[in-house]
Structure formats: C-alpha cells, structure tokens
LOMAR-789415 format. One record per residue (C-alpha): x, y, z; residue in one letter; residue number from 0. Coordinates in pm, 1 decimal. Each point is the difference from the previous one (the first is absolute). Layout:
BEGIN
- X,Y,Z,A,NUM
...
This chain:
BEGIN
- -711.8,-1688.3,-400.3,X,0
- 365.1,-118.1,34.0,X,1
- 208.9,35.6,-334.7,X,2
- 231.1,-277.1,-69.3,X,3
- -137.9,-58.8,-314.2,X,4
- 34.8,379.6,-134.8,X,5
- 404.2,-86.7,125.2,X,6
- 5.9,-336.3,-170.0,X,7
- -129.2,152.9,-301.1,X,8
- 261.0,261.0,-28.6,X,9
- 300.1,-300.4,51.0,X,10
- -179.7,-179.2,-250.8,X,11
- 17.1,355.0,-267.1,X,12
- 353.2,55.8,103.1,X,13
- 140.3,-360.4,29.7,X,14
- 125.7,33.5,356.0,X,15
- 21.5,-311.7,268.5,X,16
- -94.6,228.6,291.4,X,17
- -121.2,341.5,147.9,X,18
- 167.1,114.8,357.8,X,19
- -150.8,239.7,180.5,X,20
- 78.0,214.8,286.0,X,21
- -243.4,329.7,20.2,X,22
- -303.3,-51.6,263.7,X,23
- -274.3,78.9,-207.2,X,24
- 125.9,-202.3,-306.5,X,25
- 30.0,-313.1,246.4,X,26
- -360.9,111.8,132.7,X,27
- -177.9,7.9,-391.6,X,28
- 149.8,-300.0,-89.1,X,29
- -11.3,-241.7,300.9,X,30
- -242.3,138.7,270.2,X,31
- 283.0,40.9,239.4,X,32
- -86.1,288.5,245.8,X,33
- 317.8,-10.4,207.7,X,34
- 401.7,132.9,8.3,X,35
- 298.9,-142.2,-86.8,X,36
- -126.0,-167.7,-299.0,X,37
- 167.3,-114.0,-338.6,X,38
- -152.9,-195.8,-262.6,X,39
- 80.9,-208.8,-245.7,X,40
- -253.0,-85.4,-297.7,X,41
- 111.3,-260.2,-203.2,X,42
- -176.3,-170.8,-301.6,X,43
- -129.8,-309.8,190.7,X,44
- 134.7,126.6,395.1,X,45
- -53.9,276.4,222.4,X,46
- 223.7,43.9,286.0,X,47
- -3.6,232.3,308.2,X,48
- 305.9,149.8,180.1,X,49
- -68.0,110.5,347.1,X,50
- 104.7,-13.3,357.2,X,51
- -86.0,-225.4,267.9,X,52
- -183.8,301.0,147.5,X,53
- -269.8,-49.1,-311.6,X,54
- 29.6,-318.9,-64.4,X,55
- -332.8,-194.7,127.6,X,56
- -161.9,330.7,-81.6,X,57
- 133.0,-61.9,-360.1,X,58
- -119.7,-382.6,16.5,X,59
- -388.3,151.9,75.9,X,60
- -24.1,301.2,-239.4,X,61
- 197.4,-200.4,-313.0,X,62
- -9.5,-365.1,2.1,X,63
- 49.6,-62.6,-320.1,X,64
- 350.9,144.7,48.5,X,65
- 332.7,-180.0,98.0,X,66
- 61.6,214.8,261.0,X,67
- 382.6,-16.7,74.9,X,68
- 188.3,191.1,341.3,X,69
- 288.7,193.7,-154.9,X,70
- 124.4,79.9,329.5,X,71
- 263.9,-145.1,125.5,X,72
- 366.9,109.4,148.5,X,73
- 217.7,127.5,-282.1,X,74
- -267.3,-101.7,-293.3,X,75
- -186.6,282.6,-208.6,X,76
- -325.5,-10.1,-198.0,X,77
- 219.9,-33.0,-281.4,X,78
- 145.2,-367.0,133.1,X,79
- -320.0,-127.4,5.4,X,80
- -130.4,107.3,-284.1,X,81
- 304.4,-128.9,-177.3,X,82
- -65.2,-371.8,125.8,X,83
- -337.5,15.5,-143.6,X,84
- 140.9,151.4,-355.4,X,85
- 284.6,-290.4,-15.8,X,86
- -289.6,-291.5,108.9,X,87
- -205.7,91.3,-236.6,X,88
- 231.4,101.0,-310.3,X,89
- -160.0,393.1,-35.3,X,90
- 250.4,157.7,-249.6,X,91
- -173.3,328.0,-4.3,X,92
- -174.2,226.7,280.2,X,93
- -185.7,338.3,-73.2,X,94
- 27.2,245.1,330.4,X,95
- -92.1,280.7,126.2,X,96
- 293.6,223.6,-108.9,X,97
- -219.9,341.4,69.1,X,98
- 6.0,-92.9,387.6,X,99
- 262.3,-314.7,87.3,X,100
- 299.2,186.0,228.8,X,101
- 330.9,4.8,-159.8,X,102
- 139.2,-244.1,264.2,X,103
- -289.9,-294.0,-54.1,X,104
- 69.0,22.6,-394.9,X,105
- 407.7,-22.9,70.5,X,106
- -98.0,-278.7,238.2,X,107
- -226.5,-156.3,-278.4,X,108
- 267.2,57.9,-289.9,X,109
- 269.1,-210.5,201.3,X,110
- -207.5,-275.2,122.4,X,111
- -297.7,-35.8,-238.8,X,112
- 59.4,-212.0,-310.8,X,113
- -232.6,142.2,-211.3,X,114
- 2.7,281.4,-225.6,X,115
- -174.1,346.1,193.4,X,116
- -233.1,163.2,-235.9,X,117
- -139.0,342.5,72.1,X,118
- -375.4,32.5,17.2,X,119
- -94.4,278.9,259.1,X,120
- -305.2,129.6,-109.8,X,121
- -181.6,-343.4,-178.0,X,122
- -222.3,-74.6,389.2,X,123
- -39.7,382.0,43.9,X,124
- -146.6,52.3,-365.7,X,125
- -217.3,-316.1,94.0,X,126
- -150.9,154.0,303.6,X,127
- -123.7,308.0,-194.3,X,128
- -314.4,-146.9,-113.4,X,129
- -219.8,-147.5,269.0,X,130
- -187.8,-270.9,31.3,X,131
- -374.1,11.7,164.8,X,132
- 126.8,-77.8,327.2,X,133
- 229.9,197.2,8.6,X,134
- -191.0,308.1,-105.7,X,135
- -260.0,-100.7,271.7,X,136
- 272.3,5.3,269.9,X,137
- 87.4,265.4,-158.0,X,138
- -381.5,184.0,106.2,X,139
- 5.7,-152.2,319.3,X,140
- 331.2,199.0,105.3,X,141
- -148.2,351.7,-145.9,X,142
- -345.3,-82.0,206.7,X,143
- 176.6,-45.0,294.5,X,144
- 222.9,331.5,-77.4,X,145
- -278.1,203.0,-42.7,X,146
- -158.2,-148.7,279.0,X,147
- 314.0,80.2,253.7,X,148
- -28.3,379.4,-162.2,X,149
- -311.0,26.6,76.7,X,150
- 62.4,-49.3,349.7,X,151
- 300.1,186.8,30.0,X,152
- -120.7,324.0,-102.9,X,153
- -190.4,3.0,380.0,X,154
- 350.1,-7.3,179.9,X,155
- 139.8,292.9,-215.3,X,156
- -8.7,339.7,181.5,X,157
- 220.2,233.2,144.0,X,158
- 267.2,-122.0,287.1,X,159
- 40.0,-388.7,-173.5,X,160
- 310.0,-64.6,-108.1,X,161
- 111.1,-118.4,-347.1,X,162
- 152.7,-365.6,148.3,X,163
- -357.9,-31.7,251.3,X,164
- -217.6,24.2,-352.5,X,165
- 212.1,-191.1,-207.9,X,166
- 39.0,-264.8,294.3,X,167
- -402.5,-39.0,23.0,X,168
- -19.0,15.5,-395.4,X,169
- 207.7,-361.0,-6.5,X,170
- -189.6,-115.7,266.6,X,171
- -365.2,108.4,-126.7,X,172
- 92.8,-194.1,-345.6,X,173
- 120.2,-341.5,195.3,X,174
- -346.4,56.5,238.6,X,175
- -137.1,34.9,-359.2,X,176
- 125.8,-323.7,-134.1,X,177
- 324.6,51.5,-162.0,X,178
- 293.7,-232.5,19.8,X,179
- 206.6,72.5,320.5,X,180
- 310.8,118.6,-228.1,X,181
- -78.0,419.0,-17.0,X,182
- 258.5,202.9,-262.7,X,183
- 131.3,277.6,7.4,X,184
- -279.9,237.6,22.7,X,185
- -2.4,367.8,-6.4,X,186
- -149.5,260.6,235.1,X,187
- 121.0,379.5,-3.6,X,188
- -125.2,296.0,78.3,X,189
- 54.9,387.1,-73.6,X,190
- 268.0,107.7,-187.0,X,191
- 160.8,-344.2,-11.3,X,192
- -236.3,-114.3,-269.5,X,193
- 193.4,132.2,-271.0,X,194
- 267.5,-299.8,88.7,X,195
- -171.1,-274.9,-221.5,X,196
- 125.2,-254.8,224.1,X,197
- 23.3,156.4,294.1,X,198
- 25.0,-195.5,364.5,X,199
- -281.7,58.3,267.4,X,200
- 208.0,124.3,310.2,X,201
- -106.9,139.2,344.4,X,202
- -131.0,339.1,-217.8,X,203
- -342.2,123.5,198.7,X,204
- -286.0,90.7,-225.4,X,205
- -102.1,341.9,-40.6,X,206
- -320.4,198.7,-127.7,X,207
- 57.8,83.7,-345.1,X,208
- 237.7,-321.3,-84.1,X,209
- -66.2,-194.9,-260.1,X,210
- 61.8,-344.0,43.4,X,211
- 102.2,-260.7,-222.1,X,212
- -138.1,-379.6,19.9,X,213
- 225.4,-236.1,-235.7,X,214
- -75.5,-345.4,82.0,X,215
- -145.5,-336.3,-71.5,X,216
- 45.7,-365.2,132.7,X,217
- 9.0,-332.1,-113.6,X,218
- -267.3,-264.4,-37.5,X,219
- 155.3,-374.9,-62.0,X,220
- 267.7,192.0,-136.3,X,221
- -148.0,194.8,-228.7,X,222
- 36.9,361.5,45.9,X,223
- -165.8,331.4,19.7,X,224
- 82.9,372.9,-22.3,X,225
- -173.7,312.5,51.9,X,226
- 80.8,344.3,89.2,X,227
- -281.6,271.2,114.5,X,228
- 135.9,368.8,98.1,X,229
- -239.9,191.2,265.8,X,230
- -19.3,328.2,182.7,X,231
- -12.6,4.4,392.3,X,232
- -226.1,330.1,0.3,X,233
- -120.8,218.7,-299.0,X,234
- 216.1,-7.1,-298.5,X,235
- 132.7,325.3,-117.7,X,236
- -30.2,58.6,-358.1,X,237
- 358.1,-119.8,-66.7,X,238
- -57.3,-330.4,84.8,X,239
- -364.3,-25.9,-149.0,X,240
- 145.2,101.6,-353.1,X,241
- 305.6,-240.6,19.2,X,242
- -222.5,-266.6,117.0,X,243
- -255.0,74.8,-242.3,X,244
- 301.6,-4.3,-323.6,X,245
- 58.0,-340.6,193.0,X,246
- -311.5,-141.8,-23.1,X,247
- -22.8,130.0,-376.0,X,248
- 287.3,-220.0,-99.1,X,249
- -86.5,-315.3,164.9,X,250
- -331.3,-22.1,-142.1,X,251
- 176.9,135.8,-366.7,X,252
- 240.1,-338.9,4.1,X,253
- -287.6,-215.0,179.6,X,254
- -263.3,76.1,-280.9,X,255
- 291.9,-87.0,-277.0,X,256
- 112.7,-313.1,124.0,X,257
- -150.8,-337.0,-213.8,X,258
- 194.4,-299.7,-126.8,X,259
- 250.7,154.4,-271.1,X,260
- 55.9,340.7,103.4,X,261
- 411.8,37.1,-1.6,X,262
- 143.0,97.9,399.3,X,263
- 210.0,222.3,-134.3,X,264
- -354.9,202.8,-111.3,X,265
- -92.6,13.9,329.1,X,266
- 226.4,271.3,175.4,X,267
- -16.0,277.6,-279.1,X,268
- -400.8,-34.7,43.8,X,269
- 58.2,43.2,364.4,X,270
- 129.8,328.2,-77.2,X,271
- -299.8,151.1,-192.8,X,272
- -208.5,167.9,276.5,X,273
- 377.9,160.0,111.7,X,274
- 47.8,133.0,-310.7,X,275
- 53.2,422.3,23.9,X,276
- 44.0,-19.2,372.8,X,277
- 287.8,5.5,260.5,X,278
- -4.6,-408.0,62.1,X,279
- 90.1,-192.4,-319.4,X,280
- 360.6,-7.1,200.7,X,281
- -117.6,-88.4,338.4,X,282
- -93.6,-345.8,-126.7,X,283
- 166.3,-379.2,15.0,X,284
- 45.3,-87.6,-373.0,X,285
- -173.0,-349.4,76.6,X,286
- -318.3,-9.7,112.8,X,287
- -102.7,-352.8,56.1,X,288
- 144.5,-376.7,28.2,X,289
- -144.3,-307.2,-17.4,X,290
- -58.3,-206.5,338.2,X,291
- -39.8,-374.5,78.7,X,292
- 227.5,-187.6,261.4,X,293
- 202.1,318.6,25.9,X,294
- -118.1,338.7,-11.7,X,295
- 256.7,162.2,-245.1,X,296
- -22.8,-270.1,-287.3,X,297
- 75.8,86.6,-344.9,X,298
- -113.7,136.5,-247.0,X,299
- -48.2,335.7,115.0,X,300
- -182.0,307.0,-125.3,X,301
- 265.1,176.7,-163.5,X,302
- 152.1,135.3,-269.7,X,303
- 261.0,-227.3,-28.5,X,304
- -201.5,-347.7,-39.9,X,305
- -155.7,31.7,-391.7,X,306
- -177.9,-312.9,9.7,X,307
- -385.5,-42.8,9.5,X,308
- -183.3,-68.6,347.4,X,309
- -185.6,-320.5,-18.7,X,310
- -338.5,-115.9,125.5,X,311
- -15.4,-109.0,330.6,X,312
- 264.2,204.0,136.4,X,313
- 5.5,133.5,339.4,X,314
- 115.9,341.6,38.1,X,315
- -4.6,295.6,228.4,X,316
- 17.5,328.1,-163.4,X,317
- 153.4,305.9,272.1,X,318
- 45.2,313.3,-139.9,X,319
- 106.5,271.1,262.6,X,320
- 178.6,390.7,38.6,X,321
- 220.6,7.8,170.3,X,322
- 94.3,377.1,145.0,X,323
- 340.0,-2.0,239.0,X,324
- -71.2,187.4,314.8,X,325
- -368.2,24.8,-48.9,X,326
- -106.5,-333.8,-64.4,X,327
- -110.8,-259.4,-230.1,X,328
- -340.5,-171.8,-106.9,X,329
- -44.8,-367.8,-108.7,X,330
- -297.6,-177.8,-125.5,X,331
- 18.2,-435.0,-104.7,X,332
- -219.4,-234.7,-100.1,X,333
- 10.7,-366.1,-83.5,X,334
- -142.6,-140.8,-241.0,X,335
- -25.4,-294.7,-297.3,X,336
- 64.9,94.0,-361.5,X,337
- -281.9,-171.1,-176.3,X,338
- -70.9,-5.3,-378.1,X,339
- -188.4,310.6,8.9,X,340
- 143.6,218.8,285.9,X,341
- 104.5,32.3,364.9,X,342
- -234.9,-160.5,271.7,X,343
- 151.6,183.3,280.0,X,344
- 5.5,-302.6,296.1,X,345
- 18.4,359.4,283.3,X,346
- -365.9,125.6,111.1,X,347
- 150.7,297.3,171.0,X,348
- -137.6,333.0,-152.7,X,349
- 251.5,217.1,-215.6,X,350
- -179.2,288.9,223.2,X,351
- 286.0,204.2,232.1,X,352
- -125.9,-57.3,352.3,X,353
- 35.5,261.6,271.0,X,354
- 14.8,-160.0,345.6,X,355
C-alpha cells in the first residue's frame, strides 16, 4: 500500500532529484508514517525522515526503510537539515508542497537549501484520489463502524440531553466500535441551529419537536468516513417531513447518476431537480459532496467548479441539505465507491426520516 513508487515515477516524468514533503496525510500515503511532526524527503534512490526526538524510535518501527534524521536541535530548523542532506548528495532540484509549506519554512528553505524549489502542491493529493483495494476496504470498515455507533446513539436521544452529552457518547460509541482513537470534528445540533451547516454542539437541551442533526464519521487506519442523518425528537410536522422528503429526493437523484465518467460539475445542477418550482433551490450549499480518504474534505469535490470526469474507484460522499435560517436545516450523506457502473453506497442506514 505505501506509494514511493507512484512519487518516483513522477521525478522520473518531470526530471527532478527529489520530492519534500510536509502535509500529514501526504507523508501518511507515501511512507506509512502515522505520527506528527513529520517531513519527508523522497529522493530517486533515498528516503529520509525529519522528526523530533519525541518520534524518533516510533519512526525507526513504523518506517525502517527510512533514514530517519532528528531536526531538532537549538537554533537549527527543518530546513538545516534538510539542506545537509541536499549538499551530500548533490540534489539540484526539489518539488514541494507549495499549496501548504508556511511562508517562513519556504524563506528558511530559499536561504539555506541549494537546490532549485519547484512548486508541485497538488501532484500527492491528485494521487490519493483513486484508491487502491485496501484502501477502499478501510475505507468500509470506518462506514460499518459509523453506522454501527448511529445505531446506538439514536437510544440516548430524547428530551433533557444536551447537544455536548450526545456528541460526547457519539465519539466514544465509534472508538467502543473500533475506530482509531483520533475522533474529528463531528457535528451534533439540534433545533433551530441546524440551519448552521457547521454548527458546534454546545450545552443546548433537546426539545420535543427539534430536529437534530448527526454529521459525523471516524477513522479506520486512517482512512476516513462521513455521514450525516437528520431526525425528529417527536412527530414531525409537515414542514419538516416535506423538506426532508425534497432532501431525500436529491440524494438519491445524484446517487443513482454517479458511474466512472460522469463530470462533478454535473452533479450539483442534478441535485437541484426535485427543488425545481419550490421555495428551496436557494436554501442549498452549491457543493454537495467531496471525496474522502486520509482526510475527510479531499478534493475533488461535487461542484460546479471542478469539470473533470469522476473516475472509478473513487470514494465519495454525496450531502445535499436546506438549509432554512431560524427554522432549521435537514442533511442527508452517504459514502460510497464510484465503480464502473454506479455508486455502491458503503452507509446501510435507511434514507427513511426517523421520528424518535
């Protein structure tokens, strides 16, 4: 699973000496590193690793086919050692990470690396898009254990609980349920809050009639998951059953579209469909969807703005919602793999609205 080669491959297309990296979950794809401060550097026939002596033997377990090399010391910077290992082994030319290196580690690199700094932000992300089998079965393994930890929640909501005690429980039935033990930044809201798309669970009391809004997912040896279910604590008035109900209509409209070489952009404007001659075509997020894989907003997204086709094995969430301020909002998102011939949604939770 680890991706050196797809790194060496693009040095080799590009005639560059070297690849430094800096972003977690490029670090994680290529080298199997699951820890912090981390920087990498790929060359043709090297790899080094730049850590702390806080990660160091950790470093020697999890990668040791890496030179792993303790930046750390009084006065020094990454960029000094990274520099020593540049002039020892003659690298003229270094593609980085210019979508996500700070402004102060590039200055530091421009006056103390000898090397020309080429910009390649993007090149690791664009490789993560498609994934590999394991990764789309750790993929399945985090959206089992999500639907799992809903499953259970949905006993603890009722009227009194607060929006912090559920969402507190939520990251702690998913862990109990086998995720890693690295929750995100889930969302649980309730009543008129929902509207806020990413609204902060607070000390907010459930009450008969709220709706409440479940956005949330965890990560499985990395690999993440997303999902977001809206239910009713009571009956639902007929408000909320028709704006759920236009909901539901437009997730299933994008999830029945989606196959290898439908075009993202595509995918919003079809979202819109069952809205069309009614009050919520304007109460909507103009993307509906992202892909997901060692982080849970990944690119490329379902949007207008991205006219490029969607490949096979893809892992997407699709998350259309309305969104009404001072009344509320409704959300529905699955996960799922883009496959050849459509969508296998990896989320067994019914599309049905659920009054509690």
């Amino acid at each position: 699973m680890l991706n050196e080669s797809k790194v060496r491959e693009y040095l080799e297309q590009k005639n560059l000496d070297a690849y430094f990296m800096a972003k977690r979950e490029n670090i994680r794809f290529t080298s199997g590193w699951t820890g912090d401060d981390s920087y990498l550097l790929l060359t043709k026939n090297g790899q080094y690793f730049f850590t702390d002596p806080r990660y160091t033997e950790q470093a020697d377990i999890e990668i040791p086919d890496y030179q792993v090399i303790n930046w750390r010391f009084p006065g020094k910077t990454v960029g000094d050692s990274v520099a020593k290992v540049v002039a020892e082994n003659n690298i003229k030319t270094i593609a980085f990470e210019d979508d996500y290196l700070t402004y102060d580690m590039y200055a530091d690199f421009h006056q103390k690396v000898k090397a020309e700094l080429v910009q390649a932000g993007g090149v690791i992300d664009h490789m993560r898009v498609v994934k590999s089998p394991q990764e789309i079965a750790y993929s399945r393994i985090a959206c089992e254990i999500t639907c799992r930890a809903y499953e259970r929640i949905l006993k603890e909501i009722k009227v009194g609980v607060t929006e912090k005690e559920l969402a507190m429980k939520l990251s702690l039935f998913m862990t109990q349920e086998g995720a890693d033990n690295q929750p995100y930044g889930n969302i649980l809201i309730s009543g008129a809050k929902t509207s806020l798309l990413h609204g902060i669970s607070d000390n907010k009391a459930i009450e008969y009639g709220d709706l409440v809004l479940l956005d949330f997912g965890c990560q499985y040896k990395g690999y993440m998951s997303d999902m977001t279910r809206t239910v009713v604590v009571g009956k639902a008035t007929a408000k909320q059953k028709e704006v759920y109900e236009y909901t539901r209509k437009s997730l299933e409209i994008v999830e029945d579209m989606l196959k290898a070489g439908v075009n993202y952009k595509d995918t919003y404007p079809e979202s819109l469909k069952p809205l069309e001659g009614t009050e919520y075509p304007d109460l909507t997020y103009n993307k509906i969807g992202h892909s997901i894989g060692l982080f849970v907003h990944e690119e490329p997204l379902l949007a207008v703005d991205y006219d490029e086709p969607v490949e096979a094995n893809t892992v997407l969430t699709v998350e259309p919602g309305i969104y009404i301020p001072g009344w509320g909002g409704i959300r529905l998102e699955d996960q799922g793999l883009v496959t050849e011939d459509g969508f296998e949604n990896m989320i067994s939770i019914s599309h049905d609205l659920i009054e509690l």
